[in-house]
C-alpha positions in Angstrom: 12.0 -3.5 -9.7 8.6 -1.5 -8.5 8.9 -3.4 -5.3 12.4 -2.3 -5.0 12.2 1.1 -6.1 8.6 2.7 -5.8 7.6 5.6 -3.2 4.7 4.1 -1.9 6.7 0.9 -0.8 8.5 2.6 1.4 5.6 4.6 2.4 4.3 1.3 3.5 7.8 0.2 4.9 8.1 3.4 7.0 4.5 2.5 8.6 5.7 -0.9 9.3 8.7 0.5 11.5 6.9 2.8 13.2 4.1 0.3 14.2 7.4 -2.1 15.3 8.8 1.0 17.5 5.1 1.8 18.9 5.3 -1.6 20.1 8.9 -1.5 21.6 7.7 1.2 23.2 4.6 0.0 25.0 6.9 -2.8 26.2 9.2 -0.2 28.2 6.2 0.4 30.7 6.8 -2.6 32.2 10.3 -2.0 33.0 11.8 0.4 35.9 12.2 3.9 35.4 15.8 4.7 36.6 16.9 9.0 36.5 19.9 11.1 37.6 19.8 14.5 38.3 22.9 16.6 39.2 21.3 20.4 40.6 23.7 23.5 41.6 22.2 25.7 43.3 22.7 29.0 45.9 20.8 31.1 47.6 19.7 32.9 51.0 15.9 32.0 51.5 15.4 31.5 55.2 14.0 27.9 54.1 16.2 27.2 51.8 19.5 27.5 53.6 17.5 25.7 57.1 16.9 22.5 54.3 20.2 22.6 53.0 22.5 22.7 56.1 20.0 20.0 57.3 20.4 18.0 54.0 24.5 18.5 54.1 24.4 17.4 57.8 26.2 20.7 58.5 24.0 21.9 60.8 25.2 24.0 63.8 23.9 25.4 67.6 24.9 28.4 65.5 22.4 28.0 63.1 19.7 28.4 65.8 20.1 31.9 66.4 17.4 34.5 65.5 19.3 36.2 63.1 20.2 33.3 61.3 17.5 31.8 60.9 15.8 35.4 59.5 18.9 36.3 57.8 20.9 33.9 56.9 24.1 34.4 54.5 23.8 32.9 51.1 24.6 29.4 51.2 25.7 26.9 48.1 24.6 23.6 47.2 25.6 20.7 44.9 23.3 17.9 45.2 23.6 14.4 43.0 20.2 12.4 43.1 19.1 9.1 41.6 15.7 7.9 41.6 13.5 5.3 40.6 10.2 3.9 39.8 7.9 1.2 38.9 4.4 0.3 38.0 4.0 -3.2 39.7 0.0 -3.5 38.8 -2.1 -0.9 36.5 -4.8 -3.9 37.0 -3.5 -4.7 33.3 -3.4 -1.7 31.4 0.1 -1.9 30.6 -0.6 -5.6 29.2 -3.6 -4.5 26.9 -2.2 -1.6 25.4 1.3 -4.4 24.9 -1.3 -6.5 22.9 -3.2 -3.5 21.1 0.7 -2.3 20.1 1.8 -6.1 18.6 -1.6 -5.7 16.7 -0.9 -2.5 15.2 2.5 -3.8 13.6 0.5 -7.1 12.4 -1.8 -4.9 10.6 1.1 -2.5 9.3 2.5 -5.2 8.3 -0.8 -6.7 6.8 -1.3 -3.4 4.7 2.5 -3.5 3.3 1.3 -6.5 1.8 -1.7 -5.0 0.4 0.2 -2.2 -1.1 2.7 -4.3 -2.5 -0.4 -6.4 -4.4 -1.4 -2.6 -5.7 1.9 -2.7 -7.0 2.3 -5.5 -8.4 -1.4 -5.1 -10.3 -0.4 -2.0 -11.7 3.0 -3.3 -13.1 0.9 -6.3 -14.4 -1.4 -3.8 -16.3 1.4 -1.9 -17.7 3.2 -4.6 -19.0 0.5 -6.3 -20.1 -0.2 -2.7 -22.1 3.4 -2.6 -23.7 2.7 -6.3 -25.1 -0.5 -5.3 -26.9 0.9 -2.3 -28.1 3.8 -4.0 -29.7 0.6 -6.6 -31.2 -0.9 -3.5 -32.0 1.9 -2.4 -34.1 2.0 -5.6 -35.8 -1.1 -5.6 -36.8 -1.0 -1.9 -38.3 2.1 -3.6 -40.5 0.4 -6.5 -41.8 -2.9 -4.3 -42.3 -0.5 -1.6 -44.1 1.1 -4.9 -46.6 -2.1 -6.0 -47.0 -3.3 -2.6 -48.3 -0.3 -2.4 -50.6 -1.3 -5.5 -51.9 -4.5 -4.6 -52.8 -3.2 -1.6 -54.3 -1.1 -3.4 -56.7 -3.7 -5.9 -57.4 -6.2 -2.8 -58.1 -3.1 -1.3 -60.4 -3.2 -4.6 -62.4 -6.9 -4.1 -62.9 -6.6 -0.5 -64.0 -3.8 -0.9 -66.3 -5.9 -4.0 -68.2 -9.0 -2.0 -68.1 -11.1 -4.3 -66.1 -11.1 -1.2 -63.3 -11.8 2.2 -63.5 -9.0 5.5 -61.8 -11.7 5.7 -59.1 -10.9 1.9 -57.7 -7.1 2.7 -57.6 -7.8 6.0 -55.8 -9.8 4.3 -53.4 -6.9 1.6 -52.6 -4.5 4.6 -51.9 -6.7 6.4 -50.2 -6.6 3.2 -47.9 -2.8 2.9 -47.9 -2.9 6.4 -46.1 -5.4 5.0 -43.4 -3.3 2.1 -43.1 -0.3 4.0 -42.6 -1.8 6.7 -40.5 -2.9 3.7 -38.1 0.5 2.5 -37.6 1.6 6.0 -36.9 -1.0 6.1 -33.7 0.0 2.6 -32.9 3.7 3.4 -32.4 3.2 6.8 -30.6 0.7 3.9 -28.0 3.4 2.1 -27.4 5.9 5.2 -26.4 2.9 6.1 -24.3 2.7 2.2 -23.0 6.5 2.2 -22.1 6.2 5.7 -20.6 3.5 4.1 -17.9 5.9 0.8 -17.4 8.6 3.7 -16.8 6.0 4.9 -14.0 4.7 1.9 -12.4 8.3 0.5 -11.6 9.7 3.4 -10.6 12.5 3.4 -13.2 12.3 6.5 -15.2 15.2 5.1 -16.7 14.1 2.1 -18.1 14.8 1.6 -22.0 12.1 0.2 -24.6 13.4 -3.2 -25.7 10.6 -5.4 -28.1 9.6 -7.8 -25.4 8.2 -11.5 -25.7 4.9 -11.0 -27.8 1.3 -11.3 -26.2 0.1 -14.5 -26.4 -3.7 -16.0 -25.5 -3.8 -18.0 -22.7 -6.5 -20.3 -21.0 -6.7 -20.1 -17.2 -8.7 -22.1 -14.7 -11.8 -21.4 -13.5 -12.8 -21.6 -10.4 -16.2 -21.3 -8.2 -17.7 -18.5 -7.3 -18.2 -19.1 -3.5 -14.3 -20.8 -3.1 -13.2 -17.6 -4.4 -14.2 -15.4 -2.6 -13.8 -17.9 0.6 -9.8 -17.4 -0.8 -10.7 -13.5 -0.5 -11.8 -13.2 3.0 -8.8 -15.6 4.3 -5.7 -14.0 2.0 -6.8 -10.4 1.4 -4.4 -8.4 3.1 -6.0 -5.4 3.0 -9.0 -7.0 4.9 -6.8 -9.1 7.4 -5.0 -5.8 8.2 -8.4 -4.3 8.7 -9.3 -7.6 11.0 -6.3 -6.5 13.1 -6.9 -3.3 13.8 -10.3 -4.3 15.1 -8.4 -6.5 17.8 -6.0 -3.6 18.4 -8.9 -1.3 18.9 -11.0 -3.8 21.2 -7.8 -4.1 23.5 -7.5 -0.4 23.5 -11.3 -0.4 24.6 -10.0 -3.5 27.4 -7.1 -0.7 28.2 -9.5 2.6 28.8 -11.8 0.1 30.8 -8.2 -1.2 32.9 -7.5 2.6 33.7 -10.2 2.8 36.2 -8.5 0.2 38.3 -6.2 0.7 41.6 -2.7 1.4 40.9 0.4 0.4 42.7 3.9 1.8 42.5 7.5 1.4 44.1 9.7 4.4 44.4 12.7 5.3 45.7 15.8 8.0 45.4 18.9 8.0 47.1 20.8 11.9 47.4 23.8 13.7 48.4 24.0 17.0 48.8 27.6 19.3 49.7 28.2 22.4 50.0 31.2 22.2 47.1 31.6 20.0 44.3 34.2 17.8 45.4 33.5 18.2 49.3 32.1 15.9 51.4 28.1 16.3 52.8 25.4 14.5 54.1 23.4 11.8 51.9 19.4 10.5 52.2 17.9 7.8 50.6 13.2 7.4 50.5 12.1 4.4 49.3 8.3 3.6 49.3 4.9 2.0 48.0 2.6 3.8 46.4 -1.3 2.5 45.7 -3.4 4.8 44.1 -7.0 5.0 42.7 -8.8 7.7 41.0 -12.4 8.5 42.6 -13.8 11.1 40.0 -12.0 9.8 36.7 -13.8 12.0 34.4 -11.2 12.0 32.0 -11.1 8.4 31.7 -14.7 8.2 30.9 -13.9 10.3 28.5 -11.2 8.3 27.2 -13.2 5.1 27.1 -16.2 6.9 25.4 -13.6 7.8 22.6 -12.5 4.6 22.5 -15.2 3.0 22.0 -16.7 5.1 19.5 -13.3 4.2 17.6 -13.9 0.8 18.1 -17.8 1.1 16.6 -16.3 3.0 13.4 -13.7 0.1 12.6 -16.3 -2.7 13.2 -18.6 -1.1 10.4 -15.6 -0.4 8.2 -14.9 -4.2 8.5 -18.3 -5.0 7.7 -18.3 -2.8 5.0 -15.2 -4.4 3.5 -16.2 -7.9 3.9 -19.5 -6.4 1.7 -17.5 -5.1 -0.7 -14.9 -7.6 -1.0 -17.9 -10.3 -2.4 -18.9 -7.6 -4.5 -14.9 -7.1 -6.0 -14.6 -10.5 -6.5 -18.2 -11.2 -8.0 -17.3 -8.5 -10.5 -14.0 -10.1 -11.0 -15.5 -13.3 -11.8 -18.0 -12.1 -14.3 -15.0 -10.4 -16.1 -13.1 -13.6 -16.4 -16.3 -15.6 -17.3 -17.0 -12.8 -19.8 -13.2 -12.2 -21.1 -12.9 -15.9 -22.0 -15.9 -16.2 -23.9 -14.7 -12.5 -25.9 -11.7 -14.3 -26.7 -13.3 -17.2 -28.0 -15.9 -15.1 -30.5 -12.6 -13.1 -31.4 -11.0 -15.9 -32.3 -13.7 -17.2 -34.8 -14.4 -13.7 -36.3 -10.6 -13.1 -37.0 -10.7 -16.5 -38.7 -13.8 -16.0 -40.7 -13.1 -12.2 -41.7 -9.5 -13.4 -43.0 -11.4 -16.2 -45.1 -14.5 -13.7 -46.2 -11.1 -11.0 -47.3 -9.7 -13.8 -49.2 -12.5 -14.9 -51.2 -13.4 -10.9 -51.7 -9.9 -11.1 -53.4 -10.6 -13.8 -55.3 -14.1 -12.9 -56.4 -12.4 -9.2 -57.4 -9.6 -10.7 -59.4 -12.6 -12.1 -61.2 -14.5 -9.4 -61.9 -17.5 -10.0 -59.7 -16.8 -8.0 -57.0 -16.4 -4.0 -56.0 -13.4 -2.2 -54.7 -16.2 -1.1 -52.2 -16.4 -4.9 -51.3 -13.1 -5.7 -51.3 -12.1 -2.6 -48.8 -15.3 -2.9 -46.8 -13.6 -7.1 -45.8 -10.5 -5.5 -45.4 -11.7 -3.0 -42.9 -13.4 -6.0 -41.0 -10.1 -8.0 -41.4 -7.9 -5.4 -40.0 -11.0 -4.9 -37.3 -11.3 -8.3 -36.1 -7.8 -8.6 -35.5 -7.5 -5.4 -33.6 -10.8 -7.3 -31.7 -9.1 -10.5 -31.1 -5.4 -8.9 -29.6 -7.4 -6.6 -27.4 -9.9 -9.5 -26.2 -6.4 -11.7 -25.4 -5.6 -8.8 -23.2 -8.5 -8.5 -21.3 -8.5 -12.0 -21.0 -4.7 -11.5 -19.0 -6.2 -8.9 -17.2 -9.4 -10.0 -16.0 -7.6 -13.4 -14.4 -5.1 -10.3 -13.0 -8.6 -8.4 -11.8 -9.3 -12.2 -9.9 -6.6 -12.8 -8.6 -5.9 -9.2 -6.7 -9.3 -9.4 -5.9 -9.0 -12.5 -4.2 -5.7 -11.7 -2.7 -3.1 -13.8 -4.5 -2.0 -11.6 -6.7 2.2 -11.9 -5.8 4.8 -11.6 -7.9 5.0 -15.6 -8.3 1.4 -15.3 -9.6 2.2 -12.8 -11.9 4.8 -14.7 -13.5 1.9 -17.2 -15.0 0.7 -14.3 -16.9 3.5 -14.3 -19.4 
């Protein structure tokens, strides 16, 4: 649906085309340029109306006398031209700046990708968000029964006079955390939906209860191959990669520009003194080979160039620096993540065992309602512990693999 749907896809998308058209464009030097020019025109300038009787082959002895040549009457014109021309050799210009063009719209195309990965990581963290919420809300309910229960134990106590009115005040006092807990965790998940809402780009997009969180174990892999997998599939980086080339054939185009040129031309025109009467008609053709002795401008050009191409060559290796640095961090994060989940598993088992025999040893007498809350509180804690470590376990192998550029929506399916 994001992919579908979200602004900065077709941000991406609109930068693709226009990269296709540059190239399309580029292409269209190497083809003839082909006018036609229709001019009406009057007038009585001594060397305007000489050119024009010539042009319309209407020339006259009469033309030759003194006064009309100094004053000659107005005379009209309506001439129909088509000309032509074409760059037969730039010494390779045209080519280069072809290549540097086709480039471009790889690396558009490159950093569509790589905004479609952003995408995609964002939607991953969202949803990912909405299904701890809804854990988190399931918690606070369980946390709230389990309150209630003590409670009611605690009631039992009071009422035989094994407890005194402090203990039971204490367990309600409880309740109301409990409940106030499940209050915040159902205004996080209106606030979790309200991002999922965002990062599709459906405003309109109902809460539903969706398939639970679950933990899951992924693979790990080394450090090295990963970030090998980086460097090759990144597209942020490969589109990066690609404007270098582009650049360096712009550099081979400025350097072209100081090479000979050679042109063919040629026009073909009809000039008569009314629209639809009949005149005289020319035609020029010609070969044109020119080369520019001072080309300060072009230096200039080059130097520009160049300069361009030194900036992106330190922004590659700049990247490739801290791409080994995103996917080092990444790694950690997974490494560390699965080990969290692990010691959150354990404590959530141990705290419900410690809250159990607590109970048991209250029941009988031999323990505090100080005791018995203080095991609740780390019950209801390490189970808040354990759901938020299986979702930073999700979304550090998420972190890994948009760091390492795999990150698709396939991938992101193996999340669930």
């Amino acid at each position: 649906m994001a992919l579908r749907q979200s602004p900065e896809v077709a941000i991406a998308r609109a930068g693709t085309l226009d990269a296709k058209s540059a190239a399309s464009q580029a292409r269209i030097m190497l083809l003839p340029q082909l006018g036609f020019t229709e001019d009406i025109s009057r007038g009585n300038d001594p060397v305007y109306v000489f050119g024009t009787r010539l042009r319309q082959r209407q020339f006259t002895q009469a033309d030759f006398s003194l006064d009309s040549l100094n004053f000659p009457p107005p005379v009209g014109n309506f001439s129909t031209r088509f000309s032509g021309q074409w760059v037969a050799f730039d010494s390779f210009k045209t080519q280069k700046e072809i290549h540097r063009a086709d480039l471009f719209k790889e690396s558009a195309t490159s950093s569509a990708k790589a905004a479609d990965q952003q995408i995609v990581s964002r939607v991953v963290a969202a949803y990912q968000q909405v299904l701890y919420a809804q854990r988190g809300i399931e918690v606070a309910q369980h946390e709230q029964e389990t309150a209630a229960a003590l409670l009611s134990s605690v009631d039992e106590h009071v009422n035989a006079g094994l407890a005194v009115e402090s203990d039971r005040m204490s367990a309600q006092v409880n309740i109301a955390a409990r409940k106030e807990e499940l209050i915040a965790a159902q205004g996080d998940l209106e606030l979790a939906w309200a991002a999922l809402r965002e990062a599709t780009g459906a405003p309109e997009l109902k809460a539903t209860e969706l398939k639970p969180i679950e933990p899951h174990t992924f693979s790990q892999g080394a450090l090295e191959e990963e970030i090998a997998t980086a460097q090759k599939t990144r597209p942020d980086l490969i589109a990066l990669e690609q404007a270098q080339s582009a650049q360096a054939s712009a550099v081979g185009a400025a350097k072209s520009d100081f090479g000979p040129r050679m042109s063919a031309y040629g026009n073909w025109q009809e000039d008569r003194p009314s629209f639809s009467g009949s005149g005289g008609n020319s035609w020029v053709a010609g070969v044109q080979i020119s080369i520019d002795i001072l080309p300060l401008t072009k230096r200039t050009q080059l130097a520009r160039e160049s300069a361009a191409k030194q900036r992106i060559d330190a922004q590659v290796a700049a990247t490739q620096q801290h791409l080994r640095l995103e996917v080092s961090q990444a790694h950690i994060h997974r490494r560390t993540a699965t080990l969290q989940l692990e010691t959150a598993r354990a404590a959530m088992d141990q705290s419900a065992e410690s809250l159990r025999i607590l109970k048991n040893r209250y029941d009988a007498g031999l323990a505090t309602i100080t005791d018995l809350l203080r095991a609740e509180d780390a019950e209801r804690q390490s189970q808040s512990n354990y759901w938020h470590a299986v979702y930073g376990n999700v979304m550090a192998y998420s972190e890994l693999l948009y760091a390492t550029g795999t990150l698709t929506p396939d991938a992101a399916e193996d999340l669930q």
